[in-house]
C-alpha positions in Angstrom: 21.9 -28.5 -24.7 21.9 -24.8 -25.0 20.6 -22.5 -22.0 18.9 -19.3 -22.8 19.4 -16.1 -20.9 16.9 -13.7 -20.4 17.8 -9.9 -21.8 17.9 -7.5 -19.4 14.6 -5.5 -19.2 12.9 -7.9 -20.8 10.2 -10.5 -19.6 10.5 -14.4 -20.1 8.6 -17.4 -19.6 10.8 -20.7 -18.9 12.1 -22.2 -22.5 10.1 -24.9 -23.9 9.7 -27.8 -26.7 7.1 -27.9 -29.1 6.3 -30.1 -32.1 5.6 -28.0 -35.5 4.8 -28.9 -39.4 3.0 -32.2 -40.7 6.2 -34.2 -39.5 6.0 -33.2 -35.8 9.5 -32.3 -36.3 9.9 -30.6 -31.8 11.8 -27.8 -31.7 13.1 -25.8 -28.1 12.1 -22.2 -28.1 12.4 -19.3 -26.0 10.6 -15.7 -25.9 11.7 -12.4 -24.4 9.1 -9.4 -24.5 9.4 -5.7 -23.8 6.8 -3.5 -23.2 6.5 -0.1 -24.3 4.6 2.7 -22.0 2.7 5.7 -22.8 2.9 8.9 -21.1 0.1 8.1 -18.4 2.8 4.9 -17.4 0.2 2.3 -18.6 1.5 -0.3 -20.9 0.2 0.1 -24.6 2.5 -2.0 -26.8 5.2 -4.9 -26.5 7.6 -6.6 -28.8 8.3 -10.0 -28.1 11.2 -12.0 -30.2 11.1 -16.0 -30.2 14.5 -17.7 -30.2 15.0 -21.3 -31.4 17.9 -23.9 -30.2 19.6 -24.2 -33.9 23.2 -25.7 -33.4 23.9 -25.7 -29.8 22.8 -21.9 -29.2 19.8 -19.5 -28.9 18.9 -17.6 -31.9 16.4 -15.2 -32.8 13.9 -16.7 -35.1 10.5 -14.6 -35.4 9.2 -11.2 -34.0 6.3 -10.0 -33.3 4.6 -6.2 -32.4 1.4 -6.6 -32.0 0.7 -9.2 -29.3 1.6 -12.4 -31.4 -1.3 -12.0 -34.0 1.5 -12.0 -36.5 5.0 -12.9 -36.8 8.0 -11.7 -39.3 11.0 -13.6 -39.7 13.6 -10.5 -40.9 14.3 -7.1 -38.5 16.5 -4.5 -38.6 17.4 -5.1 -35.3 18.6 -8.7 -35.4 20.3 -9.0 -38.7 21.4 -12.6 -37.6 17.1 -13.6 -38.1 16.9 -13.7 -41.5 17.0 -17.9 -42.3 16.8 -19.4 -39.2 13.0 -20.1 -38.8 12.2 -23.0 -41.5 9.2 -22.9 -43.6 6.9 -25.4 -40.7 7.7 -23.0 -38.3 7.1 -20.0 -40.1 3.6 -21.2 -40.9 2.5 -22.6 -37.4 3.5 -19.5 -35.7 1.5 -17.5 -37.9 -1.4 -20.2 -37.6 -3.9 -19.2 -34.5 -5.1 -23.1 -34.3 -1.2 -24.2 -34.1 -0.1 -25.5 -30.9 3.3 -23.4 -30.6 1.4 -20.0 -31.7 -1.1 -20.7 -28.8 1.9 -21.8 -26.2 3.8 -18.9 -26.9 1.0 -16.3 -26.2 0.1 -18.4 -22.7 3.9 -18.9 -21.5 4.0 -15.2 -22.1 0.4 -14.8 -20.2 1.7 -16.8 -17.7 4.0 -14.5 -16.2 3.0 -11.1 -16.6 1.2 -11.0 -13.2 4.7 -11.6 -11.5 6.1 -8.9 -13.9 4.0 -6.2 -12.5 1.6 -5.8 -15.7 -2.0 -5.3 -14.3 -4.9 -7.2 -15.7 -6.4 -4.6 -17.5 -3.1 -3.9 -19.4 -2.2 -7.7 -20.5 -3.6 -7.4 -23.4 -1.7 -4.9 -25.4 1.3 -7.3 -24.5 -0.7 -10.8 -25.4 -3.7 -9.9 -27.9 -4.7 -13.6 -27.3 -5.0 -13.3 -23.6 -8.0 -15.8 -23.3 -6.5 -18.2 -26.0 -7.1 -22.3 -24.9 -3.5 -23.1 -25.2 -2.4 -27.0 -25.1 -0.7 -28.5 -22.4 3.0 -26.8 -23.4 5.8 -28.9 -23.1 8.4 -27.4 -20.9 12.0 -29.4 -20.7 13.0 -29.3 -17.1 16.6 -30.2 -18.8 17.2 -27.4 -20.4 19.7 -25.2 -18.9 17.7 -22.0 -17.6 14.4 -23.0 -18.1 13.1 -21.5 -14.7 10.7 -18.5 -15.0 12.8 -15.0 -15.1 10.7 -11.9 -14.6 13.1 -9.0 -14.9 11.1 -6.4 -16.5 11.2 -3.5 -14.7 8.8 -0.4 -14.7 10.3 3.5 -14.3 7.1 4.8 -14.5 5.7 5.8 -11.0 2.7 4.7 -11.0 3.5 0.9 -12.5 3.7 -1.7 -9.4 1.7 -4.3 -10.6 -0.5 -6.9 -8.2 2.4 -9.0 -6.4 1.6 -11.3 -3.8 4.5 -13.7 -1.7 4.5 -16.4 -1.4 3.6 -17.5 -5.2 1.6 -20.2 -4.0 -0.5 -18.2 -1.8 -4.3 -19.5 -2.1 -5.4 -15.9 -1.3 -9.2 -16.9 -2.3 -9.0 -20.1 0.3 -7.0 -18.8 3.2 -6.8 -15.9 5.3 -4.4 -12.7 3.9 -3.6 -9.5 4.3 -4.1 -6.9 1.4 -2.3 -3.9 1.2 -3.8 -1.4 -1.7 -1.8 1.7 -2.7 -3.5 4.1 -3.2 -3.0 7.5 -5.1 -3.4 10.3 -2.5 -6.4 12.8 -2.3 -6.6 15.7 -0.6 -9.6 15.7 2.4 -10.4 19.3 0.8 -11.4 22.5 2.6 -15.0 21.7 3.0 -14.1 18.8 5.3 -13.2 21.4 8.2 -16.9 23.1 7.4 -19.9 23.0 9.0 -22.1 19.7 7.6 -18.2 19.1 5.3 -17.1 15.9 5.1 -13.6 14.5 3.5 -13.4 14.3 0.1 -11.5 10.6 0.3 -14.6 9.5 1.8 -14.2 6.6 4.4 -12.9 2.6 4.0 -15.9 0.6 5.4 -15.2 -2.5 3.7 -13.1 -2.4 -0.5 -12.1 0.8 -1.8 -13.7 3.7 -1.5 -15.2 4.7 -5.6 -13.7 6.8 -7.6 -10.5 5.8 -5.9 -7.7 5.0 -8.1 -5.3 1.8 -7.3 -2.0 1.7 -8.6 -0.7 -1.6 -7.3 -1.3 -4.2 -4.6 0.6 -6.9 -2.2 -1.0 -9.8 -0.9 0.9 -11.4 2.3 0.3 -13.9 4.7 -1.4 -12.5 7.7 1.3 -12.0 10.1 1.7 -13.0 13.5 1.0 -10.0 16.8 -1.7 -8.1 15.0 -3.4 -5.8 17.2 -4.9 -2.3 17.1 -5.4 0.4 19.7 -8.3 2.9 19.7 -7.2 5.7 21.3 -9.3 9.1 22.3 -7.4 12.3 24.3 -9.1 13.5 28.0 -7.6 15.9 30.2 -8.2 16.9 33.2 -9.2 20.8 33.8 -10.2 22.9 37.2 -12.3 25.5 37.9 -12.9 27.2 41.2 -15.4 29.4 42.3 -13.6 32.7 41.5 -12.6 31.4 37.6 -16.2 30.1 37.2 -17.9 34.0 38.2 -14.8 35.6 35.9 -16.6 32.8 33.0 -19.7 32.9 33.7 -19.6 36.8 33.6 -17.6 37.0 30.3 -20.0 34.5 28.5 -23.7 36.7 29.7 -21.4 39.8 28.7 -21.1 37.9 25.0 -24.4 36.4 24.8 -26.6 39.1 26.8 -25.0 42.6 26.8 -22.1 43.9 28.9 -24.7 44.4 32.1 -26.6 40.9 32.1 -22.5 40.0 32.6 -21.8 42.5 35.5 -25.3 41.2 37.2 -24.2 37.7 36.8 -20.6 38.3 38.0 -22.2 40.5 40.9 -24.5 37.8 42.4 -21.2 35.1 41.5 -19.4 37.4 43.9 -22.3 37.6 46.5 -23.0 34.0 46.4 -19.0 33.6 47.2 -18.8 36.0 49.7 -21.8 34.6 52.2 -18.9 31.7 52.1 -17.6 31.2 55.5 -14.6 30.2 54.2 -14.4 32.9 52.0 -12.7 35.5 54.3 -9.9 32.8 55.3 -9.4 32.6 51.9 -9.0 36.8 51.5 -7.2 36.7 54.0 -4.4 34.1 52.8 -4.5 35.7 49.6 -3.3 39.0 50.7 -1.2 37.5 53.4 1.3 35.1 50.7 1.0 38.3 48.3 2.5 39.8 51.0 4.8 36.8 51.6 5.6 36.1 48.4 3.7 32.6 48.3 0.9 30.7 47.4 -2.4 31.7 48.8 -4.0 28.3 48.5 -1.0 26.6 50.3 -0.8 29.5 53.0 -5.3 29.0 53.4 -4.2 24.4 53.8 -1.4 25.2 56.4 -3.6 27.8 58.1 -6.8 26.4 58.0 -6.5 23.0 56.2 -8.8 23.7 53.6 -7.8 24.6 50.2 -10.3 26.4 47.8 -12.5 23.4 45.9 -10.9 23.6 42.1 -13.6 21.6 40.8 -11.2 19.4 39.1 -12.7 17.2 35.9 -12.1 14.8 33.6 -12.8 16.5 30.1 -12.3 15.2 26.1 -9.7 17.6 24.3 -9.4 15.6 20.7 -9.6 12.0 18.7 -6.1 10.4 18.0 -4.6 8.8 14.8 -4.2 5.1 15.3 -1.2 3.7 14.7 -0.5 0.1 13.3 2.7 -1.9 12.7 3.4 -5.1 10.8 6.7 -7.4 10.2 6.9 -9.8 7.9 9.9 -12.2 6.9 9.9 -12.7 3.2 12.3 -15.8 2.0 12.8 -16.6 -1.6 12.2 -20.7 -2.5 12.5 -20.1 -6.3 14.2 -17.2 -8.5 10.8 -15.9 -9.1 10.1 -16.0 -6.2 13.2 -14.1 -5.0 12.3 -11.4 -8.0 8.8 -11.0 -6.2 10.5 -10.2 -3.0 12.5 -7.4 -4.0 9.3 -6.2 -5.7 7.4 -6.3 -2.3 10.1 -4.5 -0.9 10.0 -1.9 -3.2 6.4 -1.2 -3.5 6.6 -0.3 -0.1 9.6 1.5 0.1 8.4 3.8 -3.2 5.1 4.0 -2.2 6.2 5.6 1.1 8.4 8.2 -0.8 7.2 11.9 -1.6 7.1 12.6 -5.3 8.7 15.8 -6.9 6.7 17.5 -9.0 7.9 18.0 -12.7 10.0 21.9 -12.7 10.5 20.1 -9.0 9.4 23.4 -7.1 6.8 21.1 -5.1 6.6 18.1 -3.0 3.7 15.9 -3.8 2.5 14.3 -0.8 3.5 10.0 -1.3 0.7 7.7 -2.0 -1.3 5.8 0.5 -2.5 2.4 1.3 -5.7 0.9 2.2 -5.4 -2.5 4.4 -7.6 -4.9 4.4 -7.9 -8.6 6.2 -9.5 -10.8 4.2 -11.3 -14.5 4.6 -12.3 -16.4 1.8 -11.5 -13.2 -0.4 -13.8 -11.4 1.5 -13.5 -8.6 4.4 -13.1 -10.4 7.6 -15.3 -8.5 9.8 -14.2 -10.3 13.1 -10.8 -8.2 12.8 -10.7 -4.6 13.3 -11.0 -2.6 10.0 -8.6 0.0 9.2 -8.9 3.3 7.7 -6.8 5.2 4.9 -3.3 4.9 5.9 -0.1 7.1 5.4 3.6 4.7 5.9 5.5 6.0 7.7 8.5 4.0 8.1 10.1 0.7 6.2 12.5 -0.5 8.0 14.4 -3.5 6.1 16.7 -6.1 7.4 19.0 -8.0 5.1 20.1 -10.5 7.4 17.8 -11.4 9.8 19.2 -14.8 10.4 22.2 -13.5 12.0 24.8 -13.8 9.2 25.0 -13.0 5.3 24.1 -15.6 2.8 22.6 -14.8 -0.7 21.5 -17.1 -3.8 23.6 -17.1 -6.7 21.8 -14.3 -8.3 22.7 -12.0 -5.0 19.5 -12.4 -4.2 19.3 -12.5 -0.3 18.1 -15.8 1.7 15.7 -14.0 3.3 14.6 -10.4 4.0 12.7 -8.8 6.8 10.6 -5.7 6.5 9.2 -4.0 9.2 6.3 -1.2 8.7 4.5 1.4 10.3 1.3 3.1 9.2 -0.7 5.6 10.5 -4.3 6.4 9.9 -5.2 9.4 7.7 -8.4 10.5 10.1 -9.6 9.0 13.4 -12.3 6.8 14.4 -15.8 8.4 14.9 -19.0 7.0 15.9 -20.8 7.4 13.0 -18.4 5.1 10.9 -19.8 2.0 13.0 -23.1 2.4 11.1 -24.3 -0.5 9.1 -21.2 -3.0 9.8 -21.1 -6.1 11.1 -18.7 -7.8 13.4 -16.4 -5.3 15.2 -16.5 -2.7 13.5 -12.9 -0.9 13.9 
């Protein structure tokens, strides 16, 4: 029995049989589709050509441009077409109601979510997205009948919705979503008084107006933590430094004499000190010595001048997050939707050149989210905007090489660390549940 192979850049569903015409006469068929892009990267078009088993080989039988409404049996482009659909077929494919024109359009359906075509785009590939398409007979005997997806998309912005491992109940069990996310500037007025960022916060979805330009759904792996980190440091002041502030800040708020009256009764207040002429008097002495006056007043007197020493808040920190996940292919789709993972992540993370490539434009960014039930979990820390900073991939984690027959690797393992885009404030506790961040 023949076996079909997919053309390169081109998306098919697994082969299947079908019965056509009045007789019932089955037929096996197989479809490969192309999509064509526009200048924004979204998907506008596709031509999909059906080939028929017809003496022992795979043989292009019908085309169609415009999402399967209608066929034609003759192209330019495959001279060899011309004859080899009969009359039956001719008319069921071009028949809406006919089982193999409604298979067709929902094998094709089938897999474009594995190809990277978002839902929103589907339908300039399949017109008949929401058709009610019988059962669909597919021949398990037929050489290459498994599901190849290997469509690929140039365009920077295409990375489709992927999610490992394809069974993945992502509505009935616990995930974790990464959303990429195009990158926006915070703006100027977020360093201004009453400013905030322009990219808004991530309390829980994505923030509106937000654009997403692809996702990956993975289990939730195991060691997740976070870390919420603020900077203190300490600082000192002693009696002489506070008189030399407290002088210079009357002298800016209250005139240059309301600072020498305050430095002068600083200076009083210090001198009535007992201690104070010790401490002169080491001064002068280690000036004289070369040293340290407050080690020369300890080993003299042991006393040292009080520095006033204090614990004080300098800044917020980024937090910083980290996630490894081992990805191992059960099915050639499956090992497809691997090395898209990879490279969502790997691209995503890359900075893009701008078109006369004078500038850098800074690399998209990815909102995370842990979901239950398909909702935010809010018993886990929520994250904020993140930049990725590092993918680091291992192609043998296992300890030796194996790959599939396809070269496909036995199992990858990706390693990444993000970092958030602003830090933690107070204010961005209001109105959520659970723990907040």
């Amino acid at each position: 029995m023949a076996s079909f192979t997919c053309p390169p850049g081109s998306i098919c569903p697994p082969s299947a049989g079908e019965p056509i015409g009045a007789n019932k006469t089955k037929i096996f068929y197989s479809t490969a589709t192309t999509v064509t892009q526009g200048s924004d990267g979204k998907v506008n078009g596709a031509e999909r050509v059906l080939y028929i088993d017809k003496n022992g080989s795979y043989q292009p039988a019908a085309i169609s441009k415009d999402g399967g409404k209608t066929y034609n049996f003759s192209d330019p482009k495959y001279p060899l077409m011309d004859g080899v659909a009969g009359a039956d077929l001719q008319k069921d494919l071009n028949n809406p109601a006919s089982g193999i024109h409604k298979n067709v359009d929902a094998g094709i359906a089938k897999v474009l979510p594995k190809a990277g075509i978002p839902p929103t785009q589907q339908q300039s590939v399949v017109a008949a997205t929401a058709n009610q398409a019988t059962t669909g007979e597919i021949d398990s005997s037929i050489p290459g009948t498994g599901e190849s997806v290997s469509g690929t998309f140039d365009k920077k912005d295409q990375f489709g919705n992927l999610k490992y491992p394809a069974n993945l109940a992502d509505k009935q069990q616990d995930v974790i979503k990464f959303s990429m996310l195009k990158y926006l500037p915070s703006g100027v007025g977020a360093t201004q008084p009453g400013g905030k960022s322009a990219r808004g916060g991530l309390k829980g979805g994505i923030p509106k107006g937000r654009e997403i330009i692809g996702t990956a759904v993975l289990p939730i792996p195991n060691g997740i933590s976070d870390s919420n980190l603020v900077n203190w440091g300490e600082d000192d002041m002693d009696a002489v430094k506070a008189a030399v502030a407290a002088a210079a800040f009357s002298a800016i708020t209250g005139g240059f004499s309301k600072g020498m009256e305050n430095a002068g009764a600083s200076l009083q207040a210090f001198a009535k000190d007992p201690a104070t002429g010790s401490f002169a008097a080491g001064t002068f002495a280690a000036a004289a010595a070369g040293g340290e006056g407050s080690k020369l007043l300890s080993r003299a007197t042991g006393q040292v001048i009080n520095p006033n020493l204090e614990l004080l808040f300098n800044a917020p920190q980024l937090r910083p997050f980290s996630f490894t996940f081992k990805l191992a292919a059960r099915s050639k789709g499956e090992g497809q939707t691997i090395l898209k993972i990879i490279n969502f992540f790997k691209r995503g993370m890359s900075p893009i050149r701008t078109d006369g490539n004078l500038f850098l434009k800074s690399p998209n960014t990815f909102a995370i989210e842990y979901l239950h039930m398909g909702a935010t979990n809010p018993n886990i820390g929520r994250i904020k905007e993140c930049a990725l900073q590092s993918v680091t991939t291992s192609y043998t984690p296992e300890g030796q090489y194996a790959t599939f027959s396809d070269g496909v690797m036995v199992s990858y393992q990706i390693t990444m660390s993000f970092t958030e885009l602003e830090p933690v404030f107070n204010d961005d506790y209001e109105g959520l549940s659970g723990i907040g961040y």
